[in-house]
N, C-alpha and C positions, 0 to 999 in steps of 0.2 A: 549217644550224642552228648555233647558238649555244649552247655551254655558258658557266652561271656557277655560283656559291658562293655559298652563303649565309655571312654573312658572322657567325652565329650558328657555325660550326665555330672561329674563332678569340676565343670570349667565352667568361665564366666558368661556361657552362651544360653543356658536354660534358666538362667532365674530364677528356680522352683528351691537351689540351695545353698549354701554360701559355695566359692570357689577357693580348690585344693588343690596344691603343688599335687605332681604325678606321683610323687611319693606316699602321700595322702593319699590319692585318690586307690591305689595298688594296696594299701592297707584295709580300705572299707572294701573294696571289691573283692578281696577274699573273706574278711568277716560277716561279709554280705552271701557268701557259699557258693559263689560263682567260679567255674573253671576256668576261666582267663578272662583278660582285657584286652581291648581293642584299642592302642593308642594312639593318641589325637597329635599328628607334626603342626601344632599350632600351641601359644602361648596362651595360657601356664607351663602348660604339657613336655612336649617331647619337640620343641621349635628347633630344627635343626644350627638356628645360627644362635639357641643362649645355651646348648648343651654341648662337653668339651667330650674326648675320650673318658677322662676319669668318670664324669656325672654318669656317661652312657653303662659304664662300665659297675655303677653301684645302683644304677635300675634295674638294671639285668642281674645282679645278685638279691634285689630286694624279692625281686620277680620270682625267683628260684627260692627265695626263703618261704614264700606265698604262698608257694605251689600252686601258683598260675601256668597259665601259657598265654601266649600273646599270637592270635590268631590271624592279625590284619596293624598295618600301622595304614590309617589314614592320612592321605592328603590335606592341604588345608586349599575346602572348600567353602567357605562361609561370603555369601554375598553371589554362588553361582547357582544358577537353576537348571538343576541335571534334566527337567523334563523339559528344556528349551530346545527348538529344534535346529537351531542356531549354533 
């Protein structure tokens, strides 16, 4: 089995620690011994409209320097209640 992180623990959403570009955040989450990250399509992170090809293109090599794996790219869900029945 493979543990990762969501990569939503190093973004402005938890409070508990300062918030870090995705690049930041891909470096403690491997120094932190974790198998991959789960990245967040939300700002800081991986926002599909502040990230061009090239950006896409040297997280994905950070990523591989890391030797992570990227398991899940989440949605940006913040403000929605998955257990609404609505």
């Amino acid at each position: 089995m493979k543990i990762s992180l969501h990569a939503y623990a190093f973004g402005p959403h938890g409070g508990w620690v300062p918030t870090y570009l995705v690049e930041e955040a891909i470096k403690r989450t491997a120094r932190l011994g974790y198998d991959g990250i789960e990245l967040d399509a939300a700002r800081p992170h991986v926002w599909p409209y502040d990230i061009d090809k090239e950006h896409r293109g040297a997280i994905k090599k950070l990523i591989k320097e890391c030797n992570l794996e990227v398991p899940a790219i989440s949605g940006y869900y913040f403000g929605f209640n998955f257990s609404s029945p609505l």
